[in-house]
SEVOFI-801303 format. One record per residue (C-alpha): residue number from 0; residue in one letter; x, y, z negated. Coordinates in nm, 2 decimals, m for minus. Example, Ala and Ser with C-alpha at 12.3 -4.5 7.8 and 13.67 -1.06 7.14 Angstrom:
! SEVOFI-801303
NODE  resi  resn      c1      c2      c3
NODE     0     A    1.23   m0.45   m0.78
NODE     1     S    1.37   m0.11   m0.71
//
This chain:
! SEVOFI-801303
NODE  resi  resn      c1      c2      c3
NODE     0     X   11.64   m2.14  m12.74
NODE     1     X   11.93   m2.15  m12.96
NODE     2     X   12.13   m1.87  m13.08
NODE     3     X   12.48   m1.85  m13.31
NODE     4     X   12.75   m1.57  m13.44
NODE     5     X   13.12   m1.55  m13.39
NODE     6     X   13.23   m1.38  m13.67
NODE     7     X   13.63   m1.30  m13.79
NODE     8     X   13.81   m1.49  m14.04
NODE     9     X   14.05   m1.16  m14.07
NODE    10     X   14.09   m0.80  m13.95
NODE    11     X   14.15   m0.71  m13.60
NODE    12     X   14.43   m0.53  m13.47
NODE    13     X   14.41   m0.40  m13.13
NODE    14     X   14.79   m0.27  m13.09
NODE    15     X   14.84   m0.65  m13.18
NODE    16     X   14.59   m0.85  m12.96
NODE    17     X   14.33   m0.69  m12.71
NODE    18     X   14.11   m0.93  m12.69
NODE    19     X   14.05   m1.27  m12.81
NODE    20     X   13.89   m1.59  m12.59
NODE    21     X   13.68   m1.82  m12.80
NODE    22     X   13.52   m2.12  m12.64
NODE    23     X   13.18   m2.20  m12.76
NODE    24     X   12.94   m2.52  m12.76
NODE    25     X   12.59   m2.61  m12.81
NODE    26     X   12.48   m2.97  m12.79
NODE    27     X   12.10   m3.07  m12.79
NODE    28     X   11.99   m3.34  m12.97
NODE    29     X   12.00   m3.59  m12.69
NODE    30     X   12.41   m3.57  m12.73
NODE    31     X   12.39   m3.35  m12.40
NODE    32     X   12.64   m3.06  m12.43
NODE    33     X   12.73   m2.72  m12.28
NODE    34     X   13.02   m2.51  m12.30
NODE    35     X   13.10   m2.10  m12.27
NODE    36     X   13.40   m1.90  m12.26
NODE    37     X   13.35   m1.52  m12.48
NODE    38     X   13.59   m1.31  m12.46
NODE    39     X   13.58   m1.05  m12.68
NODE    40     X   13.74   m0.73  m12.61
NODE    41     X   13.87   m0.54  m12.99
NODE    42     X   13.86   m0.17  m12.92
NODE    43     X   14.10    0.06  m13.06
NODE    44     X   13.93    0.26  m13.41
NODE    45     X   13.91    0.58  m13.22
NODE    46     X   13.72    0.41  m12.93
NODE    47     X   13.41    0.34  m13.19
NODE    48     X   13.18    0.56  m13.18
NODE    49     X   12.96    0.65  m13.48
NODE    50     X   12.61    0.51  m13.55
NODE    51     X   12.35    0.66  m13.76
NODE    52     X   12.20    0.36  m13.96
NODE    53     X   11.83    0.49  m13.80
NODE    54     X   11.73    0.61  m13.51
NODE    55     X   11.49    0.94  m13.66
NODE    56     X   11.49    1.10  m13.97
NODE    57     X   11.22    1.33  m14.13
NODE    58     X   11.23    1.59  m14.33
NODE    59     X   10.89    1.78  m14.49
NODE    60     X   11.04    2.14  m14.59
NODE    61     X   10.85    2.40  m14.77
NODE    62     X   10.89    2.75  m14.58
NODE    63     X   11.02    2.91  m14.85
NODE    64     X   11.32    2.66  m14.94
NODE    65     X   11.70    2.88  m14.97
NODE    66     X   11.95    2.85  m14.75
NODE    67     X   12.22    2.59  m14.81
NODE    68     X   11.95    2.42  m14.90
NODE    69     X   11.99    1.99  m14.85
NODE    70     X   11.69    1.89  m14.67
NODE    71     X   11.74    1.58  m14.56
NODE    72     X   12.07    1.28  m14.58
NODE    73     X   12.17    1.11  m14.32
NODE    74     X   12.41    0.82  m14.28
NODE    75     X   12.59    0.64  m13.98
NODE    76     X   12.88    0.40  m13.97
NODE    77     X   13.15    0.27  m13.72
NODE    78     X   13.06   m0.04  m13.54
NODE    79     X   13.31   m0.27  m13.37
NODE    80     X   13.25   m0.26  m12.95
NODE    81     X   13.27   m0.64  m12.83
NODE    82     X   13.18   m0.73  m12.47
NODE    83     X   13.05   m1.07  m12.40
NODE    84     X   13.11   m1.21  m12.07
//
């Protein structure tokens, strides 16, 4: 099995273009080839939804720690939605 990346050249505006088709091809060593159509759908800024960067966090806290106290940091980013089809 073989795997690759589309990745952008520039920035994305979706108030400009929606969604972008980008045809894709593998060929195997043989000189057999095969062929895909993505489309990839670019979703408006307020359509992506935070991520936190892990998926737990843990904190050890003494019992008698002040309040307003910073315990623990947590971090998450915006990701970029794109549906393959």
């Amino acid at each position: 099995m073989f795997a690759g990346t589309i990745t952008t050249r520039t920035s994305l505006d979706q108030m400009l273009q929606d969604f972008y088709m980008v045809r894709v091809s593998a060929v195997d060593g043989g000189g057999h080839a095969g062929y895909a159509l993505v489309r990839v759908y670019v979703a408006a800024e307020a359509a992506a939804m935070p991520t936190f960067l892990m998926t737990e966090y843990k904190a050890n806290v003494y019992a008698s720690v002040q309040p307003g106290t910073s315990v623990v940091k947590v971090s998450c980013c915006r990701l970029m939605v794109i549906i393959y089809e």
